[in-house]
N, C-alpha and C positions, 0 to 999 in steps of 0.2 A: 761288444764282447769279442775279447781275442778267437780269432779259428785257426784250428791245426788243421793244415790245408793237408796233409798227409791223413790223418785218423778219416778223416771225411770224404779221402779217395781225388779232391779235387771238386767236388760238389759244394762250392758255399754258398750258393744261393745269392741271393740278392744285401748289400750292405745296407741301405735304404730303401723302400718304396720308390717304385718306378718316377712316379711326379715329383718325388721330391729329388730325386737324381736329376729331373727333369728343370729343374727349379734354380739349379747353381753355373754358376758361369765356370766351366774346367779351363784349366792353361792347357789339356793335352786327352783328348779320349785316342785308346787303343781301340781298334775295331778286330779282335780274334787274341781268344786268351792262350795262345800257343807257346809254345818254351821261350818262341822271339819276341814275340811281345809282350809277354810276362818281363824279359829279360830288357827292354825298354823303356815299360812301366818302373819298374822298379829304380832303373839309373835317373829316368826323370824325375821321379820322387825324393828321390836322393837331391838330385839337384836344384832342389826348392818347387817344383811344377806342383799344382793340384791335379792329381790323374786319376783317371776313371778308366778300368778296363771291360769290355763290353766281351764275354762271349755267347754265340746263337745258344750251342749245347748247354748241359746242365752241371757240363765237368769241363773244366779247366785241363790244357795240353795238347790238344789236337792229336796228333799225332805220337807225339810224345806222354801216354800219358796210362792208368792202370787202368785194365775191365778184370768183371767178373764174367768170362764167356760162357763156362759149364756148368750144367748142374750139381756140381758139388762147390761149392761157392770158396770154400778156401782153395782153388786154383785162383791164382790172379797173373795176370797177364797185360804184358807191354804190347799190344795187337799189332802195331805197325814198325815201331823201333825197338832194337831188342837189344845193343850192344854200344859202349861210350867207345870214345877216339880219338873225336874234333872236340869233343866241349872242353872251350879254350879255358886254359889255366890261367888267362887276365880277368876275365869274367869269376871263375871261379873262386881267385884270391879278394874283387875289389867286393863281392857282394856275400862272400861267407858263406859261401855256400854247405861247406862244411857245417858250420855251425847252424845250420838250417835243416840239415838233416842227409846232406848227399856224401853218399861212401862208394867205394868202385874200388872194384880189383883185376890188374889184368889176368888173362887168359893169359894160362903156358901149357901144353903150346897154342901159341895165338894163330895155328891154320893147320887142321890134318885132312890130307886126303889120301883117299885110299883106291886103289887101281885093282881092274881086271885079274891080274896077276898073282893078287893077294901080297902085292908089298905096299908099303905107302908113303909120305911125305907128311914130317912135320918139320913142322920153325918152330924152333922154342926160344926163348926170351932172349937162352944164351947162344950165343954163333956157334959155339963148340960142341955142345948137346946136338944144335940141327947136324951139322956134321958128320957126326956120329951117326944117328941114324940114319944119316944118307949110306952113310960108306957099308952099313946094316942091311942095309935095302939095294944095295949093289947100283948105286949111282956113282958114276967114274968119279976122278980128284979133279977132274976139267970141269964137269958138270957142277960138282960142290962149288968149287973156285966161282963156278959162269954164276950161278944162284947169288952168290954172295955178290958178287959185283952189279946182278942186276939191282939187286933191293939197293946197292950203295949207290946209282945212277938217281934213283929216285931220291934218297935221301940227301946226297947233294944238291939236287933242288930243291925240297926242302929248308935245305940251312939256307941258302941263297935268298929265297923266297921269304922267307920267311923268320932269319936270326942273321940279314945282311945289313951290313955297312947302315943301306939304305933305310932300316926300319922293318916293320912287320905290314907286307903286303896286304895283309889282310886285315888290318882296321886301321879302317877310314876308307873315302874313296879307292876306288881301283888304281893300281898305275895302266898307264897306256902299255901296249906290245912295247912298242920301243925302250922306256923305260927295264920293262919285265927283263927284255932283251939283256941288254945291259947288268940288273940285278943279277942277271946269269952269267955276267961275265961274256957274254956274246959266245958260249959256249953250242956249236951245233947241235948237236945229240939233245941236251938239253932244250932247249928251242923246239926240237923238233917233238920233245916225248912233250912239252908243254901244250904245243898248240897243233901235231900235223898229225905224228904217226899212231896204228893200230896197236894195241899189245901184243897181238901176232907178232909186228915187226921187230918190238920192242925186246919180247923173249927172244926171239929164234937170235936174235942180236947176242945173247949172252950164253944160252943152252942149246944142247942138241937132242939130249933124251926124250922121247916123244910124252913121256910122264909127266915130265915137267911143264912142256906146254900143256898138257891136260891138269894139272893143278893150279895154275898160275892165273891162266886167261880170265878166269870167274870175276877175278879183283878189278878187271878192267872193261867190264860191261854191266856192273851195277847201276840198277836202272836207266841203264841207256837205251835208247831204239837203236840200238846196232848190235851187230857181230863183234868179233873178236879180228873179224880181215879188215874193219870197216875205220878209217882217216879217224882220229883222235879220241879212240878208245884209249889210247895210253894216257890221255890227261885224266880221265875217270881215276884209275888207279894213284895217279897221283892225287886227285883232288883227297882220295881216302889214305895218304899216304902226308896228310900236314900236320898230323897231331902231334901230341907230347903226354900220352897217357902215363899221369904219376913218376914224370920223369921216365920213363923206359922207353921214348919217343913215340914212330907211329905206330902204336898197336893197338888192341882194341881189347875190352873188357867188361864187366858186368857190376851195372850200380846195383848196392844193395837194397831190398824189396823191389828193385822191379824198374826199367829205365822213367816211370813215369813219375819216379822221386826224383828225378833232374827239375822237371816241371812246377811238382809242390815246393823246392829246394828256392828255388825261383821266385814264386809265387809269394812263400815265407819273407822271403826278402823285399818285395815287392809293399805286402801289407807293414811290415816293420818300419818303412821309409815312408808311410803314409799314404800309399797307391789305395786307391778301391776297387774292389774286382768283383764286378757280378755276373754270374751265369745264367743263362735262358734266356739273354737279351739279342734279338737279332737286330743286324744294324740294316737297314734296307734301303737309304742312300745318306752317304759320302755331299757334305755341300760344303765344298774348301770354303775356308775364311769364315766359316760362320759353326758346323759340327757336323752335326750325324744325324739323321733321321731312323727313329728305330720302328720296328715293324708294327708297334700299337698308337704309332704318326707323331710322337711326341720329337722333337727338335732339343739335341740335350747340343748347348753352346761349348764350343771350345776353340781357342784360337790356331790349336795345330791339332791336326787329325793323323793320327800316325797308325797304318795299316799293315796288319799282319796275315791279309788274307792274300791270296794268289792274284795276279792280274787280269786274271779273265774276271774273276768273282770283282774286283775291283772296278772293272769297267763295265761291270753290271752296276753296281752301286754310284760307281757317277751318273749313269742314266743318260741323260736328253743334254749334256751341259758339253757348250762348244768349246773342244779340250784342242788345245795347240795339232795340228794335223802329225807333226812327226810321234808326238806321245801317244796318239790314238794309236797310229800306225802298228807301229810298238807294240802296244800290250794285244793288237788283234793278231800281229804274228808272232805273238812267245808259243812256243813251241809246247806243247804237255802232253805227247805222246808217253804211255806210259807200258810196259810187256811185265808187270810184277805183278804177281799173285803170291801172297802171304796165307803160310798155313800152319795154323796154332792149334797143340794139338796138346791132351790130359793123355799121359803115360802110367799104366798099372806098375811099371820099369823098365828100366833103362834097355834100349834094342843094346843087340849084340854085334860088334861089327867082326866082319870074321879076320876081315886086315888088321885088327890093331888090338890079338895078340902081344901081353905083354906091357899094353900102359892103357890108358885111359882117355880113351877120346871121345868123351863126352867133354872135357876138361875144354877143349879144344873149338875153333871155331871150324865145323869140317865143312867141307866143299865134296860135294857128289857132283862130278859128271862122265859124259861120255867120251869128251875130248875136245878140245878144240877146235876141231871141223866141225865136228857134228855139232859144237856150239853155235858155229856161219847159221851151217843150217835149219839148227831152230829156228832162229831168228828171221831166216828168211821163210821159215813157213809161216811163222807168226805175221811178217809183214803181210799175208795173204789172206792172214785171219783164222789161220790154223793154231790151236797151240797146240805145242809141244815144250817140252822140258829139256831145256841144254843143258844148266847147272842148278844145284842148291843150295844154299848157306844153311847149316843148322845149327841151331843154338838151343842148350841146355842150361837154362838159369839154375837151376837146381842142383848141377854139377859142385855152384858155387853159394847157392844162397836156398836152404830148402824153406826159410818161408813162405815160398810164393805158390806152396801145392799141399795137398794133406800129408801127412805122416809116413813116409814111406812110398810116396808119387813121386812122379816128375813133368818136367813141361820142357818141350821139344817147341822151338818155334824154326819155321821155316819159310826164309827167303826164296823165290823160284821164278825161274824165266825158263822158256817165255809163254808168255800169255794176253792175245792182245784185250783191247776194251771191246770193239766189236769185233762178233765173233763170225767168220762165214758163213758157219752154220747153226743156228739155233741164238741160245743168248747165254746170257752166264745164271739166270733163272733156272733154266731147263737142262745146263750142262755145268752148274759149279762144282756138285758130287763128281761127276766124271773127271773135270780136271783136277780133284781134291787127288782121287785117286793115279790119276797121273803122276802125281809127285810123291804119293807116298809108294809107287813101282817103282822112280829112280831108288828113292832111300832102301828101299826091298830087295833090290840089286845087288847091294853091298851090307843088307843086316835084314837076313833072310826070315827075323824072328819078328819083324819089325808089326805085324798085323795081330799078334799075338798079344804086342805091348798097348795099343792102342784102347784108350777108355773114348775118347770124343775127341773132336775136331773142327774145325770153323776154319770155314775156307773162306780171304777176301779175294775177290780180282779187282782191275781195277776202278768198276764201276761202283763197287760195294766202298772202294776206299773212301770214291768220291762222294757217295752220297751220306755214309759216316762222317768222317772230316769235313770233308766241302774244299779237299783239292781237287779242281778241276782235270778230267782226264784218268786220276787216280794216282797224278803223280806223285812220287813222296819228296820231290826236290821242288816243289813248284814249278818244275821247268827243264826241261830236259838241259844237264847238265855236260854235256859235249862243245869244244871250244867255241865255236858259234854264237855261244850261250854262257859265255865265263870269261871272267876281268871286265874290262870294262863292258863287254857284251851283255854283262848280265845288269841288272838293275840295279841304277843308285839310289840313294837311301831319299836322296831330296827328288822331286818331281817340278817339275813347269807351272805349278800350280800354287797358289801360294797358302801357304798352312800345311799343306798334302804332303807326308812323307811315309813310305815305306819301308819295313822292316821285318820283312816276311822272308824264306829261303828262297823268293827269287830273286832276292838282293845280292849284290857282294858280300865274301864272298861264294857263297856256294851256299848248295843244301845239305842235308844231315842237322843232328842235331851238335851247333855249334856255339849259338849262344852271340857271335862277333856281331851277326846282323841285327839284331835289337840294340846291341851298343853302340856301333855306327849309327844307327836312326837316333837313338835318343841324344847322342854328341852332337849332330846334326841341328836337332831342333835347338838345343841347350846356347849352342855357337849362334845360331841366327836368332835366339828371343836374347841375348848378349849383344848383338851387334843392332839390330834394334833401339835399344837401352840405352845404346851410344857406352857400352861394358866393352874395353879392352880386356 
C-alpha cells in the first residue's frame, strides 16, 4: 500500500515483517533513515539497487524531521533543524523534490539584530533596502560600503568553490588544499577566510562599528567549540555561506509545514524509485561484505552497507573486527564536541522587540547577543563547563507558514550557545530548566514582553540531542565542523573496507541539512558495483 510519508509525520512502520526483510538478499541497506540517507536510498533505487532503509526510531529524519512537543498537538515542530540554505538544488531538481511535496521561502530580511542602543541591523534580500536601513540606524557609508564587501569576500568563494571552471567542489570527493588553493585563484584573503582565520579577523578586516561585529560574529561560530578570536571560525560562516536558496544565493529560509518535509520530500522519492524504509529497526553491527546485523540478531544480507549514522556510533557497530589501524584511528579522534542547546518554545504571541519599531522582525532570522567579546567569553566559560549564553538564532516559522501552531499561536525556535555536554556543576537533568531560562533572559533583554508570550517550551542540550537522535556528543554536524574537520579532513564517502560506505554529515561536504552527502555515497557505490560489472 502506498504511504504518504508526510500525513504519517515520517512513522511508516515496517514495509514487511522483520524475517521476511530478513529473507532477501539487498544490493544496498542504509543503516539511519536521516535526510542523508533517505537522499542515498533514493538515488540508489533510482539507479537499479534493491534498497532497504533501516531506522532505530519510529520516524524517519533524524534530525531533520517533525514532532509534536506540546500539549496542544497542533504545535508541530522541526526540534533540531529549523531553516533551509544548503539543500542543494542538484538533489532537489534530479529527485523532484518539489513534486514530493517540498516548498520554501526565503526569509527578508534574512538576519536582524537588534543592539543595546535600541537601533539595529537588517540584510534584506535587496542590497539597497540593507542600506537604507543602515544609513537609518546611523551606520557610516564606510561601514555600509565595509558590510557589503565583506558578505562579497565570502561570496567570491563561494562562486569559485563552488560555480568554478573547475566543477562543483562539493559533489564527489573532496579536492585536496592545493587543488581548493588554486580553485581560488591562489587568492590570500580567500585562502585564508577558507582554512586559517577567525571571523573576528575577518570583520574587523572590513568594519569598524562595534555593532557590527556584535551582529556578524554569530554566523561564524555555529556549532563550533570555539569563540569568535578562535583560528578558523571564518570557514564556519563560510561553510553556511554555499547555498543557492530559490536562486537568491546564500540565504536561508523556511520549508513549508515544517523543515522535516525536506525529509518526507526525500523519503517520497526514495519509496517511488522502489527503496524500502522501515522504522523501529535498530542495526546493532555493521559486517562489511556480507550486511547488518539488527538488534532482534537477524543478519539481513546486503552487498554494500551504506551508513548514515556518525562515526563514533559506526565504530560501535563494527565492533571486534580488525579495521585497517589508520581508519580506526580516524573515527576514535573525530572530533564531536558539541556547546548547542536548542529551545523550542509554543507562543500565546508574537514577543515584542522594542528595536524593531517600524517592520517586522519576526519575518527575520534575528541574532541576540552581547557582543563579540562577551561571545570569547562564553565560550570560554563553557569550555570550563559553565554555560552561558553568547548568542541566539531565533526563528519564527509561523512568521511564514501558520500551519505548524493553532489558530492565532506561534512557535519561536531557538538556536544557543554556549552550553557544554558536561556540566561542572550539576548535570543537564537537574539544571536544563535553569539553562532553558538563561536563554530566554538573553531574548528578554531585547523583548521585555517575551515571559508573557510563553505557553511551553523544551529545552534540548546536547546530551538530550544525543540520546534523541543518536549524534554522538549532541552534535548537529556529526563532527565538529572547523577546518581540521573539512575537505578532505572530513570523511569520504568510500571507506577501507569493502562494501562500507558512508553518507552521513560527517562526510564531504559538511553538515547541515544538504542533501550532496547521500549523493556522493550513493554515486560511490553505483561507480564501484559499475566497475565491478566490468560497466564502463
Amino acid at each position: 500500500m502506498a504511504v504518504d510519508v508526510a500525513e504519517v509525520m515520517g512513522k511508516v512502520g515496517l514495509p514487511a515483517p522483520v524475517s521476511e526483510l530478513a529473507g532477501r538478499d539487498w544490493d544496498a541497506v542504509v543503516v539511519g533513515g536521516g535526510h542523508n540517507g533517505l537522499t542515498a536510498a533514493a538515488y540508489l533505487a533510482r539507479g537499479g539497487c534493491s534498497v532497504l532503509v533501516l531506522e532505530r526510531r519510529e520516524q524517519l529524519g533524524g534530525a531533520c524531521t517533525l514532532e509534536r512537543p506540546f500539549s496542544d498537538p497542533d504545535y508541530v515542530v522541526s526540534p533540531c533543524a529549523y531553516v533551509v540554505g544548503l539543500l542543494d538544488e542538484l538533489v532537489v531538481g534530479e529527485l523532484e523534490l518539489r513534486r514530493h511535496g517540498y516548498s520554501a521561502v526565503a526569509a527578508d530580511p534574512n538576519l536582524w539584530c537588534p543592539f543595546p542602543d535600541g537601533t539595529s541591523l537588517a540584510q534584506f534580500l535587496d542590497d539597497e533596502q540593507t542600506a537604507q536601513h543602515m544609513r537609518g540606524n546611523g551606520f557610516s557609508e564606510r561601514d555600509i560600503a565595509g558590510l557589503a564587501a565583506y558578505e562579497d569576500a565570502f561570496d567570491r568563494c563561494r562562486r569559485a568553490l563552488r560555480l568554478g571552471a573547475g566543477g562543483d567542489t562539493w559533489v564527489g570527493p573532496s579536492p585536496s588544499r592545493e587543488q581548493l588553493e588554486r580553485a581560488l585563484g591562489g587568492d590570500p584573503e580567500l585562502t585564508s577566510i577558507v582554512f586559517e582565520e577567525s571571523i573576528a579577523t575577518t570583520i574587523d578586516r572590513y568594519v569598524e562599528d562595534e555593532r557590527l561585529r556584535h551582529a556578524l560574529f554569530g554566523q561564524g561560530v555555529i556549532g563550533a567549540w570555539a569563540g569568535p578570536h578562535d583560528p578558523g571560525t571564518a570557514s564556519v560562516k563560510l561553510m553556511h555561506h554555499q547555498g543557492d536558496l530559490l536562486g537568491e544565493g546564500p540565504v536561508w529560509g523556511y520549508v513549508a509545514g515544517g523543515m522535516g518535509r525536506v525529509s518526507f520530500a526525500l523519503a517520497q522519492a526514495a519509496l517511488e524509485a522502489g527503496a524500502q524504509l522501515a522504522t523501529g529497526v535498530e542495526v546493532s553491527e555493521v559486517v562489511p561484505g556480507e550486511g547488518v546485523r539488527i538488534e532482534s540478531g537477524e543478519l539481513i544480507s546486503a552487498r554494500a552497507v551504506v551508513c548514515n549514522a556518525d562515526p563514533k556510533r559506526l565504530l560501535g557497530m563494527l565492533g571486534t573486527i580488525d579495521l585497517p589501524a589508520a581508519f580506526r584511528d580516524r573515527l576514535e579522534a573525530w572530533k564531536t564536541r558539541s556547546p548547542v542547546v536548542k529551545v523550542n518554545v509554543a507562543l500565546s504571541r508574537l514577543p515584542r522587540f522594542e528595536a524593531g519599531a517600524g517592520m517586522r522582525p519576526e519575518r527575520a532570522m534575528v541574532s541576540i547577543t552581547r557582543g563579540l567579546d562577551a561571545g570569547q567569553d562564553a565560550f570560554e566559560a563553557c569550555a570550563r563547563g559553565e554555560p552561558r549564553i553568547g548568542f541566539c538564532d531565533l526563528y519564527f516559522q509561523t512568521a511564514y507558514d501558520d500551519s505548524v501552531a493553532p489558530a492565532g499561536r506561534h512557535t519561536m525556535s531557538v538556536f544557543a550557545q554556549y552550553a557544554p555536554y558536561e556540566l561542572e556543576r550539576g548535570n543537564w537533568d537537574s539544571r536544563r530548566e535553569e539553562i532553558g531560562e538563561l536563554v530566554l533572559a538573553e531574548i528578554a533583554a531585547y523583548a521585555t514582553d517575551l515571559e508573557d508570550c510563553v505557553e511551553e517550551l523544551e529545552v534540548l542540550g546536547p546530551p538530550d540531542i544525543e540520546s534523541r537522535i543518536g549524534l554522538t556528543g549532541g552534535n548537529i554536524f556529526q563532527g565538529e565542523a572547523l577546518p581540521d574537520q573539512m575537505w578532505d579532513r572530513r570523511l569520504p564517502s568510500r571507506t577501507p573496507l569493502d562494501g562500507l560506505y558512508l553518507c552521513g554529515a560527517a562526510t564531504h561536504p559538511a553538515g547541515s541539512v544538504i542533501a550532496l552527502n547521500g549523493r556522493n555515497a550513493a554515486m560511490a557505490v553505483l561507480e564501484d558495483s559499475r566497475a565491478r560489472a566490468g560497466v564502463v
